[in-house]
N, C-alpha and C positions, 0 to 999 in steps of 0.2 A: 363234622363240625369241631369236635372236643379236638383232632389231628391237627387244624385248620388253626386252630386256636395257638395251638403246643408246639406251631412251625415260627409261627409269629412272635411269639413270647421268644424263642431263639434265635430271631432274626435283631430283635432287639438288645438281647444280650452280647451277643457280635457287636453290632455298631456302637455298645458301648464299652464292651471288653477288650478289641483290639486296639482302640488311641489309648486307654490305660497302658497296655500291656506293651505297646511303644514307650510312651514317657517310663513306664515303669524299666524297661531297657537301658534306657539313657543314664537313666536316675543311679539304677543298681551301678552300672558301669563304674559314671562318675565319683562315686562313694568307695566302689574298691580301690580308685586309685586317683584321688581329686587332682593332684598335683603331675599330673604324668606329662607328659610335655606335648601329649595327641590333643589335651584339653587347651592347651595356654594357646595355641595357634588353630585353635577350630575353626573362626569363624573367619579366617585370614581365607580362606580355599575361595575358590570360584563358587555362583548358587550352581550352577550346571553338577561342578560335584559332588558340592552337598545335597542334592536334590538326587544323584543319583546314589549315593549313600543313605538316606533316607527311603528309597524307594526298595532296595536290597533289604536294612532294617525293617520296612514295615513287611516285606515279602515271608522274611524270616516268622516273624509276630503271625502272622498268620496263618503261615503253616504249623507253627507251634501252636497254636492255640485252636485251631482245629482237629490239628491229632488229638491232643490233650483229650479234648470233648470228647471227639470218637471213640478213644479208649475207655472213655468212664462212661459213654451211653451204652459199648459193646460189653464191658462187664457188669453191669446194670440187668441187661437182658441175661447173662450166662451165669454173674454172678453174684447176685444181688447182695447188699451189704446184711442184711435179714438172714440170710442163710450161714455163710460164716465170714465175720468181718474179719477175722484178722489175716484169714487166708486171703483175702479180695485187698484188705491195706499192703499186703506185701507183693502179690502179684501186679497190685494198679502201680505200686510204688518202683520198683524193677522195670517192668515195661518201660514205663516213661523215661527211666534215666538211659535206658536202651536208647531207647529212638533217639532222646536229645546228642545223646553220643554219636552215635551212627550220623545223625542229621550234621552235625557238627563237622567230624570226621568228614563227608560225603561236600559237604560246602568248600572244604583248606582242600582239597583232591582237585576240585573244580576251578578252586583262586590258583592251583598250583599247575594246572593242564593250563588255563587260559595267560597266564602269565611267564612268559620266555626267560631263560637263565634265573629263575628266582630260587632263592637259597634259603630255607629257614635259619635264623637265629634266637640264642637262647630266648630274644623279649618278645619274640613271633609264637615262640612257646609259653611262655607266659600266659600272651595277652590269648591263645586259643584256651589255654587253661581255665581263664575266668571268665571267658564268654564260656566255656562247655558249665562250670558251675553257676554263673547266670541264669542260662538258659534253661538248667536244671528247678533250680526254685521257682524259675517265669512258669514251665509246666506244670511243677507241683502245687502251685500256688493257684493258677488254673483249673485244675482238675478237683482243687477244692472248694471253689469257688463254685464249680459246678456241682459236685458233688454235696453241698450243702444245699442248693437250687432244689435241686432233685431231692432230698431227703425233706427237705420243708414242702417241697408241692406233695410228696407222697406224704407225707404226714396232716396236710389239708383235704386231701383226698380222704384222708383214713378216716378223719374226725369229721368231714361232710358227713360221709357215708354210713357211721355211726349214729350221727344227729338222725338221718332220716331214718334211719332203723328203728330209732327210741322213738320218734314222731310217729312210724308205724306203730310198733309195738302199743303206745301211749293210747291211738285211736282203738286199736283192739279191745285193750284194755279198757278201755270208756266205752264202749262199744257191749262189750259180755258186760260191765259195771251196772249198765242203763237197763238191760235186761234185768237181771239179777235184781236191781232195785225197784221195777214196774212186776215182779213176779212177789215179790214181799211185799208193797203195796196191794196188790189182790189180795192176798191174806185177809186184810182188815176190812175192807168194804161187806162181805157177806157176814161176818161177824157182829161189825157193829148192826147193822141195818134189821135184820131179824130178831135180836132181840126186844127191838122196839116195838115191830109192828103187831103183836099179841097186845102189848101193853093201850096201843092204841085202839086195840077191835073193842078191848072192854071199856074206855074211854067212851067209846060211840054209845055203846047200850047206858054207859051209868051219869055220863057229864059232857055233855054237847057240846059248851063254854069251853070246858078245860081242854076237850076234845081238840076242840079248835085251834086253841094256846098250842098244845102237844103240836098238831099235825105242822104249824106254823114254823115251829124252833125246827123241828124233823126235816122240814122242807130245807131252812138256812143249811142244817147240817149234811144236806144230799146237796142241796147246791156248792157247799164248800169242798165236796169231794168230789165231784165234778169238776169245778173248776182247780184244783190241785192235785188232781191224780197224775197229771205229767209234772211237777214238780218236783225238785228231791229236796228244795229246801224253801221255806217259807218265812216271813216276818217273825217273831215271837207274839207280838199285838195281833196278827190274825189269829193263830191258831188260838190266843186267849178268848177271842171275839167268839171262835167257833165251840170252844169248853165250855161259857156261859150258857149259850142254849145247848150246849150234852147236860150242864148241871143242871138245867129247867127240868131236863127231858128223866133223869135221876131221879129229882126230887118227887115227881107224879110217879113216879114206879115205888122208890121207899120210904116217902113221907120224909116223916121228923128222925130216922132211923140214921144217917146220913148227913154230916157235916163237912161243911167247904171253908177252908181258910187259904187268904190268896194277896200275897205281899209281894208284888214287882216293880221294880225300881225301873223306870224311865229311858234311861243308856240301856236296860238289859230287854226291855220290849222291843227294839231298835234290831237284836242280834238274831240271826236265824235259829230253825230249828226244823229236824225231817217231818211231814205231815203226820196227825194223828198221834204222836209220841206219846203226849199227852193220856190225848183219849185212850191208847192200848194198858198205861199206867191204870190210870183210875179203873178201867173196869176188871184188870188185873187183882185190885184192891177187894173191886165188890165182890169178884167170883171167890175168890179163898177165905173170905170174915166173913163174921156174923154180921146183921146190920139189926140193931134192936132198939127200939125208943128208950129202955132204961138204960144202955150202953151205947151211944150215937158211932158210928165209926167214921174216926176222926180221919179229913185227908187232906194232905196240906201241899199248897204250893206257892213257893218261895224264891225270891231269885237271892244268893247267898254273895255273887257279888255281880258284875257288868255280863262275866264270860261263864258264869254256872247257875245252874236254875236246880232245886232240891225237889222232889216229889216225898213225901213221904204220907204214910198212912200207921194208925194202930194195928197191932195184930192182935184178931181173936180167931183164932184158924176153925173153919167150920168142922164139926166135928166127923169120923167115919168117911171123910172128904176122900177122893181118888189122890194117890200121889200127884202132882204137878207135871207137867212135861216140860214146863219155863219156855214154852212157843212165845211168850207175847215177849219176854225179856230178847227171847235169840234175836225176834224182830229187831229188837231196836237195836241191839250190838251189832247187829248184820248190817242196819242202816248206816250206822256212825263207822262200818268200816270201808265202807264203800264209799262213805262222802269225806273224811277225814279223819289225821292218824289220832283223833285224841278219841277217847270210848267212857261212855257212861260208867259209873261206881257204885256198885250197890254196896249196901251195910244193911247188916239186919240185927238187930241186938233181941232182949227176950221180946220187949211187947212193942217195936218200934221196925217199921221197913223203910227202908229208904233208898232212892234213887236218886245220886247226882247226875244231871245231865250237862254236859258242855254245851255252849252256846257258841254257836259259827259266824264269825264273820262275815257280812254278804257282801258281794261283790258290787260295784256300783255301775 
């Protein structure tokens, strides 16, 4: 098919390189010498001999201009411009002046056999002179013409062939990405989930009501991880929808221990965010502080402008506490690197933690 193609593409390049390369003939001639007195009486001849004089010219055109080719598709294959060009510019460049010579030469041998008593004179030398350097530039001109062809279809070839490489690549890559990010989503599902359900067995035995309330918001918050566990990115207004019943579910666990402040701007509920970001913050919050009715621990969230949202919380670090392993932080850096180049910013001062989160544009 692709052969089929690349026969035809140079079947067209003929039908329109040989009437150039005729007129181009004519044209050079005229210009070497406007005034020569072959021109003043041209059109004075018979058509029978100007027709056979045109027929001779385009025989020439053709032959010239398919050597031409041949020689730049045969050093192509032997010696491609990639490998060493200056060696292939001076070999293609030689050859041809060859041939056009010898062709030239081999035509005046053949006017000089078919033609009885003919005698060269000096303007018979001449005029072979500048047909041999004519015909010289007609090849060279040729062979670059082709030679440009060829370098631009192989350089369309290159960059096809590249594009699909990176299309490959790209799917891979989104391919291990997708993985990678439904393997850090598992993370949080048994994490959050189990901490609640102690809270709710004692629920059962002490407060029916409240019971109820709890299992209610529990349910939103299992339905919402269900329905977003194939997501990698969500509304900002959902996952706040989904934080108010985690805060319900909070406050029945620490009481008055536990404070929530939460100021989001409009344009910035609109911008995405990876599921549960959120929720792995705040109980980030709870597992490392004290939570105590005469010291509330304060945890705020903020959006700072359309495209950054602030989490932050006081620090009272529980005392004798295990070192940290930062698993829920790695979480979310893992997330933000796998969905986009921009990455959360912690700052932690003495009694202050803070987490800038970027806000992702969603797609429409």
């Amino acid at each position: 098919m692709e052969k089929n193609k690349t026969r035809g593409e140079f079947r067209i390049q003929r039908i329109i390189i040989i009437p150039l390369v005729f007129l181009l003939y004519y044209l050079a001639s005229f210009l070497v010498e406007p005034y020569a007195a072959f021109w003043g009486h041209y059109f004075d001849r018979s058509i029978w001999s100007l027709l056979m004089e045109w027929s001779a010219a385009l025989l020439c055109c053709v032959l010239i201009t398919e050597t031409s080719i041949f020689i730049s598709r045969y050093l192509n294959k032997t010696l491609p411009w990639d490998k060493q060009s200056l060696k292939r510019l001076l070999i293609q460049f030689f050859i041809q002046i060859a041939f056009v010579m010898a062709f030239i030469l081999l035509l005046n041998l053949l006017d000089l056999y078919l033609t009885e008593n003919y005698k060269m004179d000096q303007e018979d030398i001449k005029n072979i002179g500048q047909l041999t350097i004519i015909s010289i530039l007609i090849s060279l001109l040729i062979s670059s013409v082709h030679t440009g062809s060829f370098l631009l279809s192989s350089w369309k070839k290159s960059a096809i062939e590249a594009s699909e490489l990176k299309l490959k690549a790209a799917h891979f890559q989104q391919t291990a990405m997708q993985s990678e990010l439904q393997a850090l989503k598992m993370q949080l599902d048994p994490h959050f989930l189990f901490n609640n359900f102690s809270v709710l067995t004692d629920l059962i035995m002490e407060d029916q009501v409240l019971a109820v309330d709890f299992l209610d918001n529990l349910s939103k918050i299992y339905r919402y991880l269900m329905m977003n566990s194939n997501k990698n990115l969500i509304p900002l207004n959902q996952e706040i929808r989904f934080i108010r019943s985690y805060i319900f579910l909070i406050r029945i666990r620490h009481g008055e221990s536990v404070h929530f402040e939460m100021d989001i701007s409009e344009h910035a509920l609109e911008k995405g965010i990876p599921p549960l970001t959120l929720q792995l913050l705040i109980e980030n919050a709870l597992k490392h502080n004290q939570t105590l009715k005469s010291n509330p621990l304060k945890i705020s969230i903020r959006s700072k402008s359309d495209y950054e949202l602030e989490v932050s919380n006081d620090l009272f670090p529980i005392e004798n506490q295990a070192p940290s392993l930062g698993m829920g932080l790695k979480n979310i850096y893992d997330r933000y690197r796998i969905l986009t180049d921009k990455a959360p910013l912690v700052e932690q001062a003495m009694h202050r933690f803070c987490v800038h989160l970027p806000l992702i544009e969603l797609e429409q």
